[in-house]
N, C-alpha and C positions, 0 to 999 in steps of 0.2 A: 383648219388647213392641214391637208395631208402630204407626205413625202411626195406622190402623184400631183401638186398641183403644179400647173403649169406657171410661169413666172414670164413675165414683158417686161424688160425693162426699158424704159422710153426716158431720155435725155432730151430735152426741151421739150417739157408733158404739160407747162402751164396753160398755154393759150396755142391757138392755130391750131393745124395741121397734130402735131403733134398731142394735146388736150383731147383732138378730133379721134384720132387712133385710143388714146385710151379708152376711151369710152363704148367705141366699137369692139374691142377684143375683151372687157370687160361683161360678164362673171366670169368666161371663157378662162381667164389669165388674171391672177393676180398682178396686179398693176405695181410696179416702184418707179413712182415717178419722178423724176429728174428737176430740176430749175431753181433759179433766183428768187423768182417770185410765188411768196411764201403762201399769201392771198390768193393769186391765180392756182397756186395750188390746194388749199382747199377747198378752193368752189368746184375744182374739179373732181375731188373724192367726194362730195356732196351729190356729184351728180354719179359718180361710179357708183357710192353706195345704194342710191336711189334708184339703179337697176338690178340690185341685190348683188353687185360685186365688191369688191373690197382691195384695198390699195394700202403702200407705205408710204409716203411724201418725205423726199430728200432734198429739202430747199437749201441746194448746194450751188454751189460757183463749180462748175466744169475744167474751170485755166487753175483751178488749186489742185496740184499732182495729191497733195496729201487727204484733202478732201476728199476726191478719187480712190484713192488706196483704203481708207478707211470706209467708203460706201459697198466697194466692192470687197472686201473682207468681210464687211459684216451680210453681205447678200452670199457668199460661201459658207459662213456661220452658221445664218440661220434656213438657207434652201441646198447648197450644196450647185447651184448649176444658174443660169439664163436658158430660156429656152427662144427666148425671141428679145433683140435687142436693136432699137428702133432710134435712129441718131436724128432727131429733126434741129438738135441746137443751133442755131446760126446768128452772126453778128451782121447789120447790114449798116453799111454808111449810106447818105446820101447821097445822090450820083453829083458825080464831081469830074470836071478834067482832067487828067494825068499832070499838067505842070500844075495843079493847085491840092494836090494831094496830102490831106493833114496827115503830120507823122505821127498824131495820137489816135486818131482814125484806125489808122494803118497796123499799127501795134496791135491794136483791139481785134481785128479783123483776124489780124495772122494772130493770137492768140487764139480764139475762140474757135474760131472756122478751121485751122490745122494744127495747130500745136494742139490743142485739147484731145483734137481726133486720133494725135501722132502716139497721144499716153495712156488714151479709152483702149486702142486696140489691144495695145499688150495688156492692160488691167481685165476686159471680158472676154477678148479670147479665151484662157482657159476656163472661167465660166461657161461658155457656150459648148464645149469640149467640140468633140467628131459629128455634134448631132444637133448641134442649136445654130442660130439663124441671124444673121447679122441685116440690117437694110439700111442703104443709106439712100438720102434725097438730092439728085442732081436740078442743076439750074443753069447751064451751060449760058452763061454771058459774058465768058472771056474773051479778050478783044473786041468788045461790044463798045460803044462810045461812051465816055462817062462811069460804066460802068469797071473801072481800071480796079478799085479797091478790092469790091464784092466779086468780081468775076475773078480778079488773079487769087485770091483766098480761099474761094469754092472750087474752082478747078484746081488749086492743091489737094484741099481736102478730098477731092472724088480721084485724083491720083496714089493715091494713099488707100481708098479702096478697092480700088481697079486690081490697084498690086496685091490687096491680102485676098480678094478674092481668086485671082489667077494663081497664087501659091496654096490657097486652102483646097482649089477643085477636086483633088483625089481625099486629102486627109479629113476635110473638114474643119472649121463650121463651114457652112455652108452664108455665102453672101453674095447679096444681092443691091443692085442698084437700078432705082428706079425716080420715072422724069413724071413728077405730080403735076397735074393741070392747072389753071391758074384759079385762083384761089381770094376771096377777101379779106387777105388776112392783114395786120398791121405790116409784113414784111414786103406786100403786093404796094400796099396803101404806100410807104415811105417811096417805093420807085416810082406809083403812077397817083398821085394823089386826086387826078380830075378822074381816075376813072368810073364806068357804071359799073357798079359792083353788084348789081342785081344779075350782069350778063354775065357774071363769073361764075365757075363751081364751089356750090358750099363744101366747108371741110368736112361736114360728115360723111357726105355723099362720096368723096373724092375718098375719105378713107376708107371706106366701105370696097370703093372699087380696087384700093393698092392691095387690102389684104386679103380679096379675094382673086390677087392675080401672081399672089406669092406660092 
C-alpha cells in the first residue's frame, strides 16, 4: 500500500447498503470499514479480498466519542487523509405512534443517528482536508405517521449535514447528500415486513449507481 492509495472510509460497512458500497469501490479504495458487527464485518473483507482489494475492520460502537478519536488518529497515523467517507450507520426503531414512544428507543435513536453524526463530523473533517468527499444517506420520513422516532432522528442527522455542507462549498471537503432507492435490506424489512422484496433494488446495484453519480 502506497502514500497514493486512496482510502473509503464507510461507518455502517457490515451489511446493506453500506457492506454494498464497500465492495463496489473496492480494489479502487482501500476499505476501513466501520460497525458492531465483528462477523458481518469479516465476511465482508472475505468478499473485498476475493476481488483483490483489501480492508481494515474497525468493529467499533460509533456513540463511543473515544472509540471515534482513537479510530480516527490511528487512520491520520497510518494514511495521513480520507478521501471518501461514506456515513450509512443508522438505528431504526419499529414504527410506533408518537404517544407510545419508548424513551430507550428514543435515546438509541438520537444517539446513533445524530449525536454520533454531531462527533464523526469534527473527528474526519480534517481527515477529508479541502479535497476529500463526505456522503451522507437521506430518508425523508419526518412527520410521516408512526414513523415519529426514525424520521425526527434522521432528519437531525441530514440537518447536521445540510449545514456542513453549506459552510464547506467554497473551502472544502466537499459533501454530499443523497436519497437511495428502496432497498432489501434489514432496515426496509423492520418498516415494511410483508413487502416483495424481489420488486426492490438490490444494494449492489443501487451502489453501483450512488457512486457513479458522485
Amino acid at each position: 500500500m502506497t502514500d497514493q492509495t486512496k482510502i473509503a472510509l464507510i461507518t455502517g460497512a457490515s451489511r446493506g447498503l453500506g457492506a454494498a458500497l464497500a465492495e463496489a469501490l473496492a480494489p479502487e479504495y482501500h476499505i476501513v470499514a466501520v460497525a458492531r458487527t465483528t462477523g458481518g464485518l469479516e465476511e465482508l473483507d472475505d468478499r473485498i479480498q476475493a476481488k483483490g482489494g483489501s480492508a481494515t475492520l474497525a468493529p467499533m460502537d460509533i456513540t463511543v466519542p473515544d472509540a471515534m478519536a482513537t479510530l480516527c488518529r490511528g487512520i491520520h497515523d497510518r494514511w495521513g487523509k480520507v478521501d471518501l467517507w461514506l456515513h450509512t450507520a443508522i438505528h431504526t426503531s419499529a414504527l410506533t405512534p408518537a404517544h407510545f414512544v419508548d424513551p430507550k428507543e428514543w435515546g438509541k435513536a438520537v444517539g446513533i443517528n445524530a449525536t454520533a453524526t454531531s462527533v464523526l463530523i469534527p473527528y474526519v473533517a480534517p481527515l477529508l482536508g479541502e479535497t476529500g468527499h463526505a456522503v451522507f444517506f437521506d430518508d425523508p420520513k419526518a412527520g410521516e405517521k408512526f414513523y415519529g422516532i426514525y424520521g425526527a432522528t434522521k432528519a437531525a442527522q441530514m440537518a447536521l449535514a445540510r449545514s456542513w455542507a453549506n459552510e464547506a462549498e467554497r473551502t472544502g471537503p466537499r459533501v454530499s447528500i443523497v436519497e437511495p432507492a428502496p432497498m432489501p435490506t434489514a432496515v426496509r424489512a423492520r418498516f415494511h415486513p410483508g413487502e416483495d422484496r424481489e420488486a426492490l433494488t438490490p444494494t449492489a446495484d443501487e451502489a453501483i449507481r450512488i457512486l457513479s453519480s458522485l
